[in-house]
Structure formats: C-alpha cells, structure tokens
mmCIF file of the N, C-alpha and C atoms, coordinates in Angstrom:
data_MODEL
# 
_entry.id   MODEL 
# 
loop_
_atom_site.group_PDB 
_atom_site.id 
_atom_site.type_symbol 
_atom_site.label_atom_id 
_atom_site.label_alt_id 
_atom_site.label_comp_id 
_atom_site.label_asym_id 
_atom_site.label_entity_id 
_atom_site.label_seq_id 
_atom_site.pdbx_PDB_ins_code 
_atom_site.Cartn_x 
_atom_site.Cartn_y 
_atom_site.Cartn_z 
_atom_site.occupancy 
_atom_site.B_iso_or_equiv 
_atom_site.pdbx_formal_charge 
_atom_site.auth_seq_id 
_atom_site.auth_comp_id 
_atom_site.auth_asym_id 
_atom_site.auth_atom_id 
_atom_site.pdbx_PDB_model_num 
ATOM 1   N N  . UNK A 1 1  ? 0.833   -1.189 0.000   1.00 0.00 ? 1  UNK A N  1 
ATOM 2   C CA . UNK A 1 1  ? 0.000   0.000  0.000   1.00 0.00 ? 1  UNK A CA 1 
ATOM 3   C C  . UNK A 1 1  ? 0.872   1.245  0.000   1.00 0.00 ? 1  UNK A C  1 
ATOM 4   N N  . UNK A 1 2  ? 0.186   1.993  -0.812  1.00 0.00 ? 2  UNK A N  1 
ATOM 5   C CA . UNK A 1 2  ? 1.164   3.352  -0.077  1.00 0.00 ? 2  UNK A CA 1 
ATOM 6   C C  . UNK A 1 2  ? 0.376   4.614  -0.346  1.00 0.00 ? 2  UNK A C  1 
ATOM 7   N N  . UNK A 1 3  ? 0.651   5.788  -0.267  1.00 0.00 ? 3  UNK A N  1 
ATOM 8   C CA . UNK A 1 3  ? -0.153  6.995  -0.030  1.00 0.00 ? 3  UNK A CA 1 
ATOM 9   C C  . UNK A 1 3  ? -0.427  7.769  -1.385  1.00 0.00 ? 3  UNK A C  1 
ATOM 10  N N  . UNK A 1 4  ? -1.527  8.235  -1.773  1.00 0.00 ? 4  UNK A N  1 
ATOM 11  C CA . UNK A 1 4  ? -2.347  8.525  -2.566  1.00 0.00 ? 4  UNK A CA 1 
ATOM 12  C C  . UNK A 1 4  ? -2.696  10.241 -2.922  1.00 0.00 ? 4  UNK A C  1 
ATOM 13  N N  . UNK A 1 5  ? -2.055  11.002 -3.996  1.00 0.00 ? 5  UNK A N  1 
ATOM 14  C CA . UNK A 1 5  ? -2.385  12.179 -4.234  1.00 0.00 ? 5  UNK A CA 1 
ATOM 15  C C  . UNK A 1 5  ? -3.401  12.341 -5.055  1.00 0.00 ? 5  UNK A C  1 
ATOM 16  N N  . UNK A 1 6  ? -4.598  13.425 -4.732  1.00 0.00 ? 6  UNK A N  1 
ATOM 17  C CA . UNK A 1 6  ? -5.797  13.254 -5.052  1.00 0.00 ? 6  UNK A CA 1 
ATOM 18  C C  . UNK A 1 6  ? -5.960  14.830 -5.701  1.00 0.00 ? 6  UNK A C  1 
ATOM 19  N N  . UNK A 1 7  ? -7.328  14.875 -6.277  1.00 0.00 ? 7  UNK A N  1 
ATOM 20  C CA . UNK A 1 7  ? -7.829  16.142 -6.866  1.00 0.00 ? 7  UNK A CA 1 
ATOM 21  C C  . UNK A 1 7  ? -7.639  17.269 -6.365  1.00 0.00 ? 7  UNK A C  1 
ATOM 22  N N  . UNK A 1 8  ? -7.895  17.745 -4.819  1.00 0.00 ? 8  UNK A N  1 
ATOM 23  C CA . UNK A 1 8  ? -7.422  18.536 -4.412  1.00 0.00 ? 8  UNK A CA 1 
ATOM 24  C C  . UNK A 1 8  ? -5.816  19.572 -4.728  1.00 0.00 ? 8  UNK A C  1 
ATOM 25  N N  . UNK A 1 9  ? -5.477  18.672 -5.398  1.00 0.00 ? 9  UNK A N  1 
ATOM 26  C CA . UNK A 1 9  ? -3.607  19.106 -5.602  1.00 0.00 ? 9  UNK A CA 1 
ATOM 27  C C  . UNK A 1 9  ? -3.674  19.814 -6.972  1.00 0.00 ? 9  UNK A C  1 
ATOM 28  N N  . UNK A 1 10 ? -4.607  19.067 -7.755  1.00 0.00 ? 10 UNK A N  1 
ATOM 29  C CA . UNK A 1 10 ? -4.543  19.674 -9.239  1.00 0.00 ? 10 UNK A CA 1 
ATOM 30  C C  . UNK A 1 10 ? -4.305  21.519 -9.040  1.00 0.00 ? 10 UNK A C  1 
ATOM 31  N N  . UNK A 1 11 ? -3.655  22.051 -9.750  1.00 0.00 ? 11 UNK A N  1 
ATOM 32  C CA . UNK A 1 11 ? -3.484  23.431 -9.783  1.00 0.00 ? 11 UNK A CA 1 
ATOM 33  C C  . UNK A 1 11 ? -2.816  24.006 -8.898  1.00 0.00 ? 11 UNK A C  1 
ATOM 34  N N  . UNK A 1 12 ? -2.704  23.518 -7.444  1.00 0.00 ? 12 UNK A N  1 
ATOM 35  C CA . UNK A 1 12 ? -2.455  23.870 -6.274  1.00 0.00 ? 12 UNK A CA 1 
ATOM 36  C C  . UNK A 1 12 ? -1.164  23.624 -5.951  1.00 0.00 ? 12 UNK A C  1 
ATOM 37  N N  . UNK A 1 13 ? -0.515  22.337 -6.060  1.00 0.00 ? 13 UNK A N  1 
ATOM 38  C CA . UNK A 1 13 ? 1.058   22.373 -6.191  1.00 0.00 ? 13 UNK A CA 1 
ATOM 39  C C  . UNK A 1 13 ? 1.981   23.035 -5.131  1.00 0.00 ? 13 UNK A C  1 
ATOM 40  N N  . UNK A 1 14 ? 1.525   22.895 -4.401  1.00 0.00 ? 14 UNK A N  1 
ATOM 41  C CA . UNK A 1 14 ? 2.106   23.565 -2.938  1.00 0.00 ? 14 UNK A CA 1 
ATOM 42  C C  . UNK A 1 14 ? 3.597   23.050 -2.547  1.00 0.00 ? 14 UNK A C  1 
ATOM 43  N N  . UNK A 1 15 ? 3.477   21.300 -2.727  1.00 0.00 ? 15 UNK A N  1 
ATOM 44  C CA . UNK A 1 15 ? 5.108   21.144 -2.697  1.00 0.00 ? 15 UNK A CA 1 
ATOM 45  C C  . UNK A 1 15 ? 5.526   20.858 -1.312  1.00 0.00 ? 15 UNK A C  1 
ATOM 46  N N  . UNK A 1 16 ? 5.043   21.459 -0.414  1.00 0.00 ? 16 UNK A N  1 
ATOM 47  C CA . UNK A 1 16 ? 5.455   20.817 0.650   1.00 0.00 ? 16 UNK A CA 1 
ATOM 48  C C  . UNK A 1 16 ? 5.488   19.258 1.226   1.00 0.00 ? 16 UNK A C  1 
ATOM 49  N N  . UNK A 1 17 ? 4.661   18.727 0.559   1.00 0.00 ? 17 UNK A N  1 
ATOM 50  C CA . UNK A 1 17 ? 5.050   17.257 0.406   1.00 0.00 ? 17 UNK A CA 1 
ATOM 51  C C  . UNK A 1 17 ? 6.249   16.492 0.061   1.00 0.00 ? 17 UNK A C  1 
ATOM 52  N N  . UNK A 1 18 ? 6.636   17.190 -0.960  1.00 0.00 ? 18 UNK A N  1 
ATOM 53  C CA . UNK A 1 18 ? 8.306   17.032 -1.531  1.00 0.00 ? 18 UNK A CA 1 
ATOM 54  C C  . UNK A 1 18 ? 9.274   17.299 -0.567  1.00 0.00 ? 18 UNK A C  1 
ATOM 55  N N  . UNK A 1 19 ? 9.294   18.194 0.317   1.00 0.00 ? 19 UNK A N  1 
ATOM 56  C CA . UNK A 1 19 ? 9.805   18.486 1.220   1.00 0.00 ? 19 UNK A CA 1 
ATOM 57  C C  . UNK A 1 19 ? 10.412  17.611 2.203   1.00 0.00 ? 19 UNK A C  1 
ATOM 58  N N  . UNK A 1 20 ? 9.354   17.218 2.901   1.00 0.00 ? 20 UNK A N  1 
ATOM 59  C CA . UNK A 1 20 ? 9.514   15.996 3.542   1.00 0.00 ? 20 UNK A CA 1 
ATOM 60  C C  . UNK A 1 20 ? 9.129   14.762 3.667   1.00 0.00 ? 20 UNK A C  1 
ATOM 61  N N  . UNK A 1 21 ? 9.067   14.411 2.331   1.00 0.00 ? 21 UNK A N  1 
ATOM 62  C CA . UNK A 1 21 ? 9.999   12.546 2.055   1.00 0.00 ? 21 UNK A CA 1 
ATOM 63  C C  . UNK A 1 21 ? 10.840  11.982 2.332   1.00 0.00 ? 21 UNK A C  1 
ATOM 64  N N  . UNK A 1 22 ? 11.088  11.158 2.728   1.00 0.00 ? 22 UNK A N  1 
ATOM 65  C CA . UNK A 1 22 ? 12.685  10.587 2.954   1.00 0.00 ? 22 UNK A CA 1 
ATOM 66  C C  . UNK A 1 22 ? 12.903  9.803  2.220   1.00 0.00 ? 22 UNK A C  1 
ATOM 67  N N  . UNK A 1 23 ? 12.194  9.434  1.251   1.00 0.00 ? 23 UNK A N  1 
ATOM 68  C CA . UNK A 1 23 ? 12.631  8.654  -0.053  1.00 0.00 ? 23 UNK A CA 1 
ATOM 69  C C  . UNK A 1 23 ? 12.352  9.193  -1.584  1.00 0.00 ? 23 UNK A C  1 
ATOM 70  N N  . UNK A 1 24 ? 12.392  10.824 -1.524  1.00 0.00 ? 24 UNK A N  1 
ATOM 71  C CA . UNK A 1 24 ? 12.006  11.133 -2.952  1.00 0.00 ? 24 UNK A CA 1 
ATOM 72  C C  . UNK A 1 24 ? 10.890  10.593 -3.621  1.00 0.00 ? 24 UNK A C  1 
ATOM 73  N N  . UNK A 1 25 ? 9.450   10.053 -2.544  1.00 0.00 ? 25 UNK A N  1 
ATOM 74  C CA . UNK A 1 25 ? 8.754   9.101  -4.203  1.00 0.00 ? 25 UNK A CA 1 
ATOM 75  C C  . UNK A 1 25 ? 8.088   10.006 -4.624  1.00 0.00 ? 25 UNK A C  1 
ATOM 76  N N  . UNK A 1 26 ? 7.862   10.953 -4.353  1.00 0.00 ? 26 UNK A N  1 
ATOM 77  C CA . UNK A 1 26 ? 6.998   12.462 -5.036  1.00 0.00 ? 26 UNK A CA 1 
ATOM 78  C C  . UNK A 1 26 ? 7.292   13.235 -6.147  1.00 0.00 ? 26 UNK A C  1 
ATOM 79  N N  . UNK A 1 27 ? 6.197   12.517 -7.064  1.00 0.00 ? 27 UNK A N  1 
ATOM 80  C CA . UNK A 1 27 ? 7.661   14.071 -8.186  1.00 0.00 ? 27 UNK A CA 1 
ATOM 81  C C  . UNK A 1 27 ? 6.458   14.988 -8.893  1.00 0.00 ? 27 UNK A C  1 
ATOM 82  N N  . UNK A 1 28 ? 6.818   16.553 -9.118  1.00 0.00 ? 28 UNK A N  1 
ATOM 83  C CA . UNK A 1 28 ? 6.055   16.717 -9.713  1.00 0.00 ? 28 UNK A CA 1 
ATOM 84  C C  . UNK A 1 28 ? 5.608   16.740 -11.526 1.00 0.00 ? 28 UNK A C  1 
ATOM 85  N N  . UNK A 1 29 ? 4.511   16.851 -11.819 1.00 0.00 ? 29 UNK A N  1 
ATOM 86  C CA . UNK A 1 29 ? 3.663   16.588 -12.980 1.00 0.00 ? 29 UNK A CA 1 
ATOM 87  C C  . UNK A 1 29 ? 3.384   18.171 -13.148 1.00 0.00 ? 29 UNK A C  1 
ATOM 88  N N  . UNK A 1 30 ? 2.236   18.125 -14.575 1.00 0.00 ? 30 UNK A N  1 
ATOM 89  C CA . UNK A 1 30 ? 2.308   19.502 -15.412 1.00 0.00 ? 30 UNK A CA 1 
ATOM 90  C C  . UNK A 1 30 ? 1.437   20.014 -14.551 1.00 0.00 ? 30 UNK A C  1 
ATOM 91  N N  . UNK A 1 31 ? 0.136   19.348 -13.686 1.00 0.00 ? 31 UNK A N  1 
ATOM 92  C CA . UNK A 1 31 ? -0.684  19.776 -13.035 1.00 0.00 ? 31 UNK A CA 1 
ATOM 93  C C  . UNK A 1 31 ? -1.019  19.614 -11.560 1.00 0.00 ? 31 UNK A C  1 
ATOM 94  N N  . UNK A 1 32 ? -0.018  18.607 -11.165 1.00 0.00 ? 32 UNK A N  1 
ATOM 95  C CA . UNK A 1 32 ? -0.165  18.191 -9.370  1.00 0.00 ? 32 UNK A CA 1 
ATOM 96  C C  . UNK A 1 32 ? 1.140   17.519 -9.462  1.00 0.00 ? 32 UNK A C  1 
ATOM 97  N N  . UNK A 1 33 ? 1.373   16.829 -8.130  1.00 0.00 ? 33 UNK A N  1 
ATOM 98  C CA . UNK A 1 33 ? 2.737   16.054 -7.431  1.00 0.00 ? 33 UNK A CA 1 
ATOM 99  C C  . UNK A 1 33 ? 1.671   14.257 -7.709  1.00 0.00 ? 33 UNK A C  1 
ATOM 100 N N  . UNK A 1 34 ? 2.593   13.519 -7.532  1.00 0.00 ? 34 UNK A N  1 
ATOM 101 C CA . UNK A 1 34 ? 1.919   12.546 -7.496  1.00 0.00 ? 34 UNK A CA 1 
ATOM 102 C C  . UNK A 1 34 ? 3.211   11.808 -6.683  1.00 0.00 ? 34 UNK A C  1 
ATOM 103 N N  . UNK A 1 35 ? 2.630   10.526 -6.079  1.00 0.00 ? 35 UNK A N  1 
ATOM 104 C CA . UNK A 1 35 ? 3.641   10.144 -5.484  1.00 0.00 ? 35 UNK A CA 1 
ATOM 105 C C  . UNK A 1 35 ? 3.593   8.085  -6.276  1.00 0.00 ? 35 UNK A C  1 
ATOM 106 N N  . UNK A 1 36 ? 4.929   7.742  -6.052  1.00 0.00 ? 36 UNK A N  1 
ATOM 107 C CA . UNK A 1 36 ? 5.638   6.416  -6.772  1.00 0.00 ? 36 UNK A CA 1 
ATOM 108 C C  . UNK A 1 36 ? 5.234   5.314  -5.795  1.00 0.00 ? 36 UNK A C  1 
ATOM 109 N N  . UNK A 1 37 ? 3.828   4.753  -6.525  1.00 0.00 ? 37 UNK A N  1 
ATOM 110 C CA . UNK A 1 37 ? 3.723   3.575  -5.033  1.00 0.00 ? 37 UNK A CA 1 
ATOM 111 C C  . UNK A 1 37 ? 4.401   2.335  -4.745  1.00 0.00 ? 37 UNK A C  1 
ATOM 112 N N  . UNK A 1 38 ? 5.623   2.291  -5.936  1.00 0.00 ? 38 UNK A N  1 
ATOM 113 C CA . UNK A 1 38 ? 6.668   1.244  -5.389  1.00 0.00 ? 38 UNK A CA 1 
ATOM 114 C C  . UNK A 1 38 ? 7.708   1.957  -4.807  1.00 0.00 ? 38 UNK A C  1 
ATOM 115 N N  . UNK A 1 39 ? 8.129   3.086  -4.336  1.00 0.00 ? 39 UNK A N  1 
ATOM 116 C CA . UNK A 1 39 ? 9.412   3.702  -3.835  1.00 0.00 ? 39 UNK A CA 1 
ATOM 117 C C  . UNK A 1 39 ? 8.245   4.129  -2.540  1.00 0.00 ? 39 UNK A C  1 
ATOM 118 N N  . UNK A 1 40 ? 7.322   4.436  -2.093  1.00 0.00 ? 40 UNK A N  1 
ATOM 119 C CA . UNK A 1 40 ? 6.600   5.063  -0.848  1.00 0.00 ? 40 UNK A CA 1 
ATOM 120 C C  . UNK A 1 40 ? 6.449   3.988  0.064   1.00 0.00 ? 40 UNK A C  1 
ATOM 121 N N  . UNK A 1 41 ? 6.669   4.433  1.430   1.00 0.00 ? 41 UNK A N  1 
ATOM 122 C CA . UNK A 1 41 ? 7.287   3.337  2.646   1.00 0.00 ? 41 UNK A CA 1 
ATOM 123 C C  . UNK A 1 41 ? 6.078   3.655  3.370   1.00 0.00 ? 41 UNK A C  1 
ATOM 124 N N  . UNK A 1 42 ? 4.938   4.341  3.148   1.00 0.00 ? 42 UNK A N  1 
ATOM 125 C CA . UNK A 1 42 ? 4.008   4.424  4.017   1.00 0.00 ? 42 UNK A CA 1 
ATOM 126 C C  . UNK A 1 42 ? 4.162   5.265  5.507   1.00 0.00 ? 42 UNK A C  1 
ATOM 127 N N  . UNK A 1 43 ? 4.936   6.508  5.354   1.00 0.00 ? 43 UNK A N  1 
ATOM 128 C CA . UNK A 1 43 ? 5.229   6.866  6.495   1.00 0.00 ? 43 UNK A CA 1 
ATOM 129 C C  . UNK A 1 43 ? 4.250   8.208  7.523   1.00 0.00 ? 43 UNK A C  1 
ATOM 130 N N  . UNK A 1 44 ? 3.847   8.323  5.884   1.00 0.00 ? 44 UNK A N  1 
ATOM 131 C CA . UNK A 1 44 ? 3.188   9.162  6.144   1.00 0.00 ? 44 UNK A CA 1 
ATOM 132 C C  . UNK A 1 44 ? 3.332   11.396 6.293   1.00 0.00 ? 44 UNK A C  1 
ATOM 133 N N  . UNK A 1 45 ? 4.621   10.901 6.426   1.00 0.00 ? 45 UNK A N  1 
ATOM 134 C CA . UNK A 1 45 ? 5.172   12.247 6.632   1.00 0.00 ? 45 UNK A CA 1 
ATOM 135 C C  . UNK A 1 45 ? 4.452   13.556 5.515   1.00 0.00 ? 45 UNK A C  1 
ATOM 136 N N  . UNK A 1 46 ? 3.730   13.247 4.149   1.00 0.00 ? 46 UNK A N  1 
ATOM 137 C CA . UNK A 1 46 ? 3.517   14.046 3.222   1.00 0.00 ? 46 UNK A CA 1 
ATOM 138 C C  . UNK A 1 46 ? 2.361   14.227 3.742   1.00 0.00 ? 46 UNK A C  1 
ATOM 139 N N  . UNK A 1 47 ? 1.215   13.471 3.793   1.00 0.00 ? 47 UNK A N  1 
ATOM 140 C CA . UNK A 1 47 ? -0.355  13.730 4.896   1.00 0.00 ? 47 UNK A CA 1 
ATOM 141 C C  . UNK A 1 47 ? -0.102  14.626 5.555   1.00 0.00 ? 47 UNK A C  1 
ATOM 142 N N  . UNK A 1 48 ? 0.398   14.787 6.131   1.00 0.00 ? 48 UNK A N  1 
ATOM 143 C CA . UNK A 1 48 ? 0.772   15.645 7.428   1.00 0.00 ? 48 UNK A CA 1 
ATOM 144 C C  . UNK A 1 48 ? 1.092   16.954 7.344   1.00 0.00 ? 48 UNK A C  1 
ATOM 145 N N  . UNK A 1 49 ? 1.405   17.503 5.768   1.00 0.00 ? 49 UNK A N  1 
ATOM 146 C CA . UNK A 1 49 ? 1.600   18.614 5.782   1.00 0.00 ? 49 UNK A CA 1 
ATOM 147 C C  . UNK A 1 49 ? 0.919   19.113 4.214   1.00 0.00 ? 49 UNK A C  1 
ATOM 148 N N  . UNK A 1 50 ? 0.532   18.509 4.026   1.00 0.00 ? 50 UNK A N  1 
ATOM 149 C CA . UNK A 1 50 ? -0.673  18.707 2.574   1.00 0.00 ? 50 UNK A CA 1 
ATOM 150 C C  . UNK A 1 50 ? -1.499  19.792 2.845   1.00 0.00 ? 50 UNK A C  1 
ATOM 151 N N  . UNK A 1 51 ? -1.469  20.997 2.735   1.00 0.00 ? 51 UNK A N  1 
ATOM 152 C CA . UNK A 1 51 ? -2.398  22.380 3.079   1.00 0.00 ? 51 UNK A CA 1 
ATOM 153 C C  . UNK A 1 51 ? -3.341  22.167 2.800   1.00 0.00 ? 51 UNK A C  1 
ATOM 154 N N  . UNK A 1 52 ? -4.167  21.133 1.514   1.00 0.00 ? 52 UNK A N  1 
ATOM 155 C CA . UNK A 1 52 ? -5.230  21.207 0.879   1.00 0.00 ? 52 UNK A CA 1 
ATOM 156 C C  . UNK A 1 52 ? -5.663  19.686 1.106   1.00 0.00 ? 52 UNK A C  1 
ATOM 157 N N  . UNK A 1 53 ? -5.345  18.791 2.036   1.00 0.00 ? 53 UNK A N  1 
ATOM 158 C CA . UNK A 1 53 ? -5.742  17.366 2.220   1.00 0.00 ? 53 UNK A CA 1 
ATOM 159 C C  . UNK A 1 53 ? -5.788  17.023 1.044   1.00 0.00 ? 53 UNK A C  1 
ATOM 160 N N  . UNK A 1 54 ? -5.088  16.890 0.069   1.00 0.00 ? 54 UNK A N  1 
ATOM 161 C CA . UNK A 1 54 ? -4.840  15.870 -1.190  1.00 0.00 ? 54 UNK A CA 1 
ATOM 162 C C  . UNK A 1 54 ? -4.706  14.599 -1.154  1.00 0.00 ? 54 UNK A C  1 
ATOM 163 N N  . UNK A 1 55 ? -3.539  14.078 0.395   1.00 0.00 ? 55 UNK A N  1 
ATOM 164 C CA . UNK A 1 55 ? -3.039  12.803 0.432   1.00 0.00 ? 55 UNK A CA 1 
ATOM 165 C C  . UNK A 1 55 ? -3.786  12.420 1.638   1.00 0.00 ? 55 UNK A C  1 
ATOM 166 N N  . UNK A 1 56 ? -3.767  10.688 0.844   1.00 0.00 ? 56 UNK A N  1 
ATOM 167 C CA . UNK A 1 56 ? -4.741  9.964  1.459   1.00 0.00 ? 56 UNK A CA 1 
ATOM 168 C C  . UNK A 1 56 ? -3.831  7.874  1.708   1.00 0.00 ? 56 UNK A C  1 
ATOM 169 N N  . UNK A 1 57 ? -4.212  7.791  2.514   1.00 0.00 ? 57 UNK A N  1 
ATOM 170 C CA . UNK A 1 57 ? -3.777  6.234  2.691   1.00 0.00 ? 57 UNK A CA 1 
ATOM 171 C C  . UNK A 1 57 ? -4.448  5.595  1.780   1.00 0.00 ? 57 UNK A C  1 
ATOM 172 N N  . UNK A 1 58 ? -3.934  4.997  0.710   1.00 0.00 ? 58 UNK A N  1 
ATOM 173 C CA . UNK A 1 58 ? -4.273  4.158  -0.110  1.00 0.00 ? 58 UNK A CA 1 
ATOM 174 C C  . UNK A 1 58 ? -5.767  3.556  -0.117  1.00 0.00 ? 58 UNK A C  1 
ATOM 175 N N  . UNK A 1 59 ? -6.060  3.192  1.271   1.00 0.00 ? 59 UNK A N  1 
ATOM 176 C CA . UNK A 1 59 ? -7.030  2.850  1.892   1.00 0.00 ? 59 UNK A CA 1 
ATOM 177 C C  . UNK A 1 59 ? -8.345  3.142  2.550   1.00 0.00 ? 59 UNK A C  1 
ATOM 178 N N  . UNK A 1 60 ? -8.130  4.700  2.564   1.00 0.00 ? 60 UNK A N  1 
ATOM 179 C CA . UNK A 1 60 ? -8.887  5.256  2.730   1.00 0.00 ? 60 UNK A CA 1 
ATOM 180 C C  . UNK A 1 60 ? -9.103  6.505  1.801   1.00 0.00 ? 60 UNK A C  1 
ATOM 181 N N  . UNK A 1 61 ? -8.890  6.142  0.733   1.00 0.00 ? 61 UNK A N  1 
ATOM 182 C CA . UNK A 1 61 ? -9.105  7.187  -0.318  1.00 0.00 ? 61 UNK A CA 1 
ATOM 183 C C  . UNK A 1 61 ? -10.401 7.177  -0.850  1.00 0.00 ? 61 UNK A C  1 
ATOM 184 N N  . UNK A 1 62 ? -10.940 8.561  -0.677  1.00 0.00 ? 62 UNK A N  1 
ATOM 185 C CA . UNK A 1 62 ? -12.677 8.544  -0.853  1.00 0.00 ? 62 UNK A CA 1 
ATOM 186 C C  . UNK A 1 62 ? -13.377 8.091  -2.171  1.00 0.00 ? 62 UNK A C  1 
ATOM 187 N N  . UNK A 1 63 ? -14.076 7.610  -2.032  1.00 0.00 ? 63 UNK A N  1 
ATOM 188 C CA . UNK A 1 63 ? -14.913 6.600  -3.273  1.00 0.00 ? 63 UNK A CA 1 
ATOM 189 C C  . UNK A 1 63 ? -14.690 7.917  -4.536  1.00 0.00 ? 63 UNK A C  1 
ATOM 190 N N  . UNK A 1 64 ? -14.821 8.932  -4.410  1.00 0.00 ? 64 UNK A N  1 
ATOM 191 C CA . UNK A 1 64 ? -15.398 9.779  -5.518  1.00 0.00 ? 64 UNK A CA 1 
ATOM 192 C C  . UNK A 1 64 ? -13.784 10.546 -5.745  1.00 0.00 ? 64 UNK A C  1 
ATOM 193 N N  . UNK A 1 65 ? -12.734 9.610  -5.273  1.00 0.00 ? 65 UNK A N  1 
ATOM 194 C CA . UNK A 1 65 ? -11.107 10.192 -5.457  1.00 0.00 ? 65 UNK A CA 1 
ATOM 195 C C  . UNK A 1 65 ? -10.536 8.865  -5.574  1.00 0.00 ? 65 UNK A C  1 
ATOM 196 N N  . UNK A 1 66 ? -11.490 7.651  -5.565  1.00 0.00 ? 66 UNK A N  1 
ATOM 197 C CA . UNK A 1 66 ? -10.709 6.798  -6.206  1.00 0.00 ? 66 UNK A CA 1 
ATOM 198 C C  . UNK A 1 66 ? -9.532  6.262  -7.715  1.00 0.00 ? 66 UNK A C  1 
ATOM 199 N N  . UNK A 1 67 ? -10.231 7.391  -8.829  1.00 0.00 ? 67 UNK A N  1 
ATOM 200 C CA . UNK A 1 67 ? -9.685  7.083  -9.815  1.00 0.00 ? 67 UNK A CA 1 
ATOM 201 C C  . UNK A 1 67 ? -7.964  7.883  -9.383  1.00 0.00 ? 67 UNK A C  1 
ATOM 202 N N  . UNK A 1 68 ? -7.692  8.619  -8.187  1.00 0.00 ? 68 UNK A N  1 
ATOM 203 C CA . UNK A 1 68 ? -6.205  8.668  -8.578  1.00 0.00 ? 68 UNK A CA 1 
ATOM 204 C C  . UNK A 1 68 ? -5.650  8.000  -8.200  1.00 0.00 ? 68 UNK A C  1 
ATOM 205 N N  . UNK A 1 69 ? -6.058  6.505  -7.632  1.00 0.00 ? 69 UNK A N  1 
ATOM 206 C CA . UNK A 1 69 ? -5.227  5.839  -7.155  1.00 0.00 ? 69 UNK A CA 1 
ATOM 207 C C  . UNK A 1 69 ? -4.271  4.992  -8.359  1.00 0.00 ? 69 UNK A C  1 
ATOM 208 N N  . UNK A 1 70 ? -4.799  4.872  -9.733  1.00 0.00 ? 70 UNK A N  1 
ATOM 209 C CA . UNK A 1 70 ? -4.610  4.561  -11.003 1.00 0.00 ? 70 UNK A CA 1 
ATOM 210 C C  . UNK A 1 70 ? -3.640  5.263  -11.543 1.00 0.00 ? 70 UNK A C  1 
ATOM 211 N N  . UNK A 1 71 ? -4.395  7.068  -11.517 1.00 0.00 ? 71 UNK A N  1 
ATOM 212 C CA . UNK A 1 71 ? -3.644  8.003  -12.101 1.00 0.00 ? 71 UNK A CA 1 
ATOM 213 C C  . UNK A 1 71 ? -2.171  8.242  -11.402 1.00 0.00 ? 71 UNK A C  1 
ATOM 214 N N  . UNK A 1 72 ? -2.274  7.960  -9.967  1.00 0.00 ? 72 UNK A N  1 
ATOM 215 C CA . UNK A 1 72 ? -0.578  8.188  -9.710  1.00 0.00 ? 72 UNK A CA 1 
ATOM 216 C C  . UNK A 1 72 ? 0.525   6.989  -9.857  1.00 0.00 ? 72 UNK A C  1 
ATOM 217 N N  . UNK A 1 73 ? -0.143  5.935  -10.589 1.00 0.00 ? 73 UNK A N  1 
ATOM 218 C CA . UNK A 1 73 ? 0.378   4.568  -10.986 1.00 0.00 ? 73 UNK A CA 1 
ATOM 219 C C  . UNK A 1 73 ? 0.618   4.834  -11.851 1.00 0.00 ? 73 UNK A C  1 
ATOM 220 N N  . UNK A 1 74 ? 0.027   5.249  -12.933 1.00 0.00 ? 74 UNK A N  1 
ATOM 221 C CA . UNK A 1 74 ? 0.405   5.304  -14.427 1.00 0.00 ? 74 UNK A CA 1 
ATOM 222 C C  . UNK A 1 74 ? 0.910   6.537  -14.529 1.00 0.00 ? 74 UNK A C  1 
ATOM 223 N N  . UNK A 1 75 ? 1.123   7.058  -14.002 1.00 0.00 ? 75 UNK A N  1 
ATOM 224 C CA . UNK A 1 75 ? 2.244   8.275  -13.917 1.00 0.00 ? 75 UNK A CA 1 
ATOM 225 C C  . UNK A 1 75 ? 3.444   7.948  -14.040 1.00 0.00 ? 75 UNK A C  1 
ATOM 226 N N  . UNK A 1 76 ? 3.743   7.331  -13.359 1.00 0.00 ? 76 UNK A N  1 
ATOM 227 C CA . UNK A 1 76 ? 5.214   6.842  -13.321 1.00 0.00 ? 76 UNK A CA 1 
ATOM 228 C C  . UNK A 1 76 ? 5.286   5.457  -13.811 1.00 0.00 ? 76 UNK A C  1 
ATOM 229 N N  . UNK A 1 77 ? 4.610   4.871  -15.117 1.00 0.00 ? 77 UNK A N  1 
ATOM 230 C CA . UNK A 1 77 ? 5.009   3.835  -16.053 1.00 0.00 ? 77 UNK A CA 1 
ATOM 231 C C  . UNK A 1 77 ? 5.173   4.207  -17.053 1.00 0.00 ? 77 UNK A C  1 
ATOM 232 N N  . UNK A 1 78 ? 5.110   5.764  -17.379 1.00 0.00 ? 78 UNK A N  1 
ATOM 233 C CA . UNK A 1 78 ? 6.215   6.486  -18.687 1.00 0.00 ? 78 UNK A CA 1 
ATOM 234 C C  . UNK A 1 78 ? 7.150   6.559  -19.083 1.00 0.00 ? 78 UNK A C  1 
# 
C-alpha cells in the first residue's frame, strides 16, 4: 500500500510534500505532485503537511477520489 495524491492538488502544487519525504517518491507533474507507489514506505510524513488534504492512505481514499489511485500509478510507467 502506499499513499495517494488526489484532486485537491490539481493546480495547487504547494510542494510541501516534496519536502519531507525521505525517499524522494513524489515528483512533480504539469498539473499536481503525485507520489511512486513502489518507492513510498508508508510513512506518512507528506499527509501531514498537505495544506489542501490531497493525500490519502491508499485505503482510505474517498470513493469519488478513487480514480487517482490509477492516475498516480500510471504516472510513473512512462
């Protein structure tokens, strides 16, 4: 499992998520950050400082923000 950037981010790009990773899986895109769910350790540290609640535990990502759980997968199979 790992953590999930959602609609909220589109446009918004705040970045502080990037910040504090300790494994780089965040990178940003033309329109939001998305994060690498084979490099993300689940730590949580990006939740935590998301201004706009974008990120979400894999698991609890809301039914009607499910499709980015796809979109930040196929992000990074380019």
């Amino acid at each position: 499992m790992a953590f999930v950037i959602t609609s909220p981010c589109k446009e918004e790009k705040a970045g502080e998520c990037v910040e504090v990773c300790p494994v780089e899986c965040i990178e940003e895109g033309k329109d939001m950050f998305y994060i690498d769910p084979d490099i993300c350790i689940d730590c949580g540290a990006c939740e935590a400082v998301c201004p706009v609640e974008a990120i979400y535990h894999e698991d609890d990502v809301p039914d009607e923000e499910r499709e980015y759980i796809q979109i930040n997968k196929e992000f990074f199979q380019s």
